[in-house]
N, C-alpha and C positions, 0 to 999 in steps of 0.2 A: 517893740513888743507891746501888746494891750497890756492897760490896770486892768483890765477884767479878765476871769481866768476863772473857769466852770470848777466844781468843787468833786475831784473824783477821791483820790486817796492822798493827801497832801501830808508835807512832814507833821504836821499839827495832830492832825484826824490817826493817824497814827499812832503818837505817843495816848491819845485819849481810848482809841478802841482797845489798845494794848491795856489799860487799866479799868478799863470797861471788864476786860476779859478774866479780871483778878477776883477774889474771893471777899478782899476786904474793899474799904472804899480807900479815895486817892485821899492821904492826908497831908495837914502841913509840916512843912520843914521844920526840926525841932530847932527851939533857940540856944545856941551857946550858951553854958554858965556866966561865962564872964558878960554878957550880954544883957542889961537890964531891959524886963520883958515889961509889958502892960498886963492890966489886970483881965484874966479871958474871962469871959461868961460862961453861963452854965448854959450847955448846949440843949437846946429841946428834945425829947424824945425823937429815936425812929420812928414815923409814920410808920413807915413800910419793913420792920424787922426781918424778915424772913427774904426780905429782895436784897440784891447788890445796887447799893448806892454810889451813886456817880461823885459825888461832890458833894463833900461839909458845908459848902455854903449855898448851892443850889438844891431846888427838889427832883432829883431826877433819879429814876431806880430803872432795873434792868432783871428782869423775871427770865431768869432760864432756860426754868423748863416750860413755860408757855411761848418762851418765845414772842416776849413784850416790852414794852417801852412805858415806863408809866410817870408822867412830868405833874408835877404839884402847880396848884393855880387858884384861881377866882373870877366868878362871873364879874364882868367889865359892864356889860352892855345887854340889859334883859329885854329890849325892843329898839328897834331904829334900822337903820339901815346901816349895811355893812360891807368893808372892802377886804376884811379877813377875820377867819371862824378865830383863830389863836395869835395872841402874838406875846412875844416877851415885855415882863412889866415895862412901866416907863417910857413905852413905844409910842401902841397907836390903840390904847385903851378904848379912845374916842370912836372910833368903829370895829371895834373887836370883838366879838361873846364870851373869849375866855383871855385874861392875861395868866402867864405861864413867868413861877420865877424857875427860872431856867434860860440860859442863853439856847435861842438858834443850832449855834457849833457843836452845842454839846449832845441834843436830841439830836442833830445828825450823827456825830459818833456814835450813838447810841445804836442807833439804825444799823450802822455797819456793823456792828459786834454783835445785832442778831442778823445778819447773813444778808442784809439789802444794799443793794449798787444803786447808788445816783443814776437818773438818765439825764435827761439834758433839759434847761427851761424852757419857758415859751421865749418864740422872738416874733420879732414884728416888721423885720426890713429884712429881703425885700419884701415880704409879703408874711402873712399870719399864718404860724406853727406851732401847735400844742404843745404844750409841756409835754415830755414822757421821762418814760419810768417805771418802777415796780409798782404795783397798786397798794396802797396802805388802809387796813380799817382803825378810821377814829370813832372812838366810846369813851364816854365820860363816866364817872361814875361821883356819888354825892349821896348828904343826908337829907334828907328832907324835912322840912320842921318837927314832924315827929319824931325826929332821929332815926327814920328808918333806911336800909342800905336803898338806892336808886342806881339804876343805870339805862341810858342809851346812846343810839348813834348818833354821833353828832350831825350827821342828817337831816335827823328829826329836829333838831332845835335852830334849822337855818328853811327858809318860807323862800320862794320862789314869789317874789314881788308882783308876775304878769300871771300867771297863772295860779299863787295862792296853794300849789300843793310843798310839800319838804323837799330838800335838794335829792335828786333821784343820782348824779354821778361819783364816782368813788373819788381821793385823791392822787395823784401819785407822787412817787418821790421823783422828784424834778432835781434836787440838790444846789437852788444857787449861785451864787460865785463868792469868790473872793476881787476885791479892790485891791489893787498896792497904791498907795501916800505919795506921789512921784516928789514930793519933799524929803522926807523921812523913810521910804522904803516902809511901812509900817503894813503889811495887810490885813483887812478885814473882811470878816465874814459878814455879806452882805444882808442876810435875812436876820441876822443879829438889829439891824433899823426896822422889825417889827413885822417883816413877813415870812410868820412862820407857817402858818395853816393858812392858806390864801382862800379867798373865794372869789377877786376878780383875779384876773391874769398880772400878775409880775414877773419880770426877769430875775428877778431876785427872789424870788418865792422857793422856801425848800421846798415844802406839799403845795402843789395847786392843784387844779383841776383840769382836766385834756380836754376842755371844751373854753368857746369863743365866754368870755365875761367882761365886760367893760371896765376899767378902773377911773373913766368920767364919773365925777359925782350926777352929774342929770340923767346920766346913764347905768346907773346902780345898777344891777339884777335880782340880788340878793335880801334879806333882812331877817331879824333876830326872828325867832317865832315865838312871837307874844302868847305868853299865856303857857307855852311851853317848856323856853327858860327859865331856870331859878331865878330869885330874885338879887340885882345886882348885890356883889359882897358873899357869896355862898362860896362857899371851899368845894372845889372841884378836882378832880384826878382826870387828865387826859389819858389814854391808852390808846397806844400805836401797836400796830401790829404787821403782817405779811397777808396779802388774801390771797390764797393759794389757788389757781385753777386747774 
């Protein structure tokens, strides 16, 4: 059997959408009396009060009744050239517009618990096949030096390199795979290595794009769009969504 194994409803994404689908957020296991604990911190505020948060230790909320996804992050990369719009911190900062802390697996769960199915990634043998998928709209939302609310499509802040206008196609949810460790049986979620908003083509891409993009560096397509982006270090809210047709 392959290590590789597309990402539909697995026991994992499961126990997460199930707690996805809960009122309160998923917390930790409490510790035994008899059990000496360490000293815990004092937890930051709710960003997002009124949302159901996913995880105490990640930024990730889940909006209801809009029927949204909204992942906590900061601009990476405010010009350069780029192989993906989002990725999880610690990745692949070095060409990314937005680092999201939030893992991969868990913005997919998230996905699932507002009503979207993975479709299947791109592949490239024998021949080239577009990601598909449900269509997703990504919107950022941020202050602006004057502290005023901003928002757009993430679109707008990626430049089509040969032609100079903003990326014109949607993403879809592609969903993926998971690896298993043929060592240790251990599987992981592949887009969790930093391809989470794609903008050249991966196999492991949850969102890509359903068109041909090179992931050669001399064959980039893509780049930040200067002058557009915030400036590197700005606190950003990604927002996923369903685009209904």
């Amino acid at each position: 059997m392959s290590r590789f194994f597309h990402c539909g409803h697995p026991a994992a994404f499961s126990l997460l959408v199930a707690a996805a689908a809960l009122a309160t957020p998923i917390l930790p296991t409490p510790t035994r009396a008899e059990e000496p604990s360490a000293p815990v911190a004092t937890p930051e505020p709710d960003r997002h009060p009124d949302l159901r948060r996913l995880s105490t230790t990640e930024d990730i909320w889940i909006d209801p009744i809009r029927k949204e996804v909204v992942v906590g992050g900061a601009i990476a990369l405010d010009r350069g050239m780029i192989e993906v719009f989002a990725c999880p911190r610690h990745t692949k900062e070095h060409e990314a517009i937005v680092a999201t802390r939030s893992t991969a697996r868990l913005v997919h769960a998230a996905l699932l618990a507002i009503g979207l199915d993975p479709g299947s990634p791109v592949s490239f043998d024998p021949e080239y096949v577009a990601a598909k998928g449900p269509k997703v709209r990504v919107r950022l939302r941020w202050k602006d030096a004057d502290g005023k609310q901003r928002e757009a499509r993430a679109q707008d802040w990626i430049r089509n390199a040969q032609t100079g206008k903003p990326l014109e196609a949607d993403w879809v949810f592609a969903g993926s795979s998971f690896w298993r460790d043929p060592n240790d049986g251990v599987e992981y979620y592949q887009a969790d290595g930093g391809d989470l908003i794609c903008v050249s083509n991966f196999p492991t891409a949850m969102l890509d794009l359903p068109m041909a993009s090179s992931q050669s560096n001399e064959d980039l397509l893509f780049e930040a769009f200067e002058g557009r982006v915030p400036p590197s270090g700005t606190e950003v809210d990604v927002v996923l969504s369903a685009i209904r047709e």
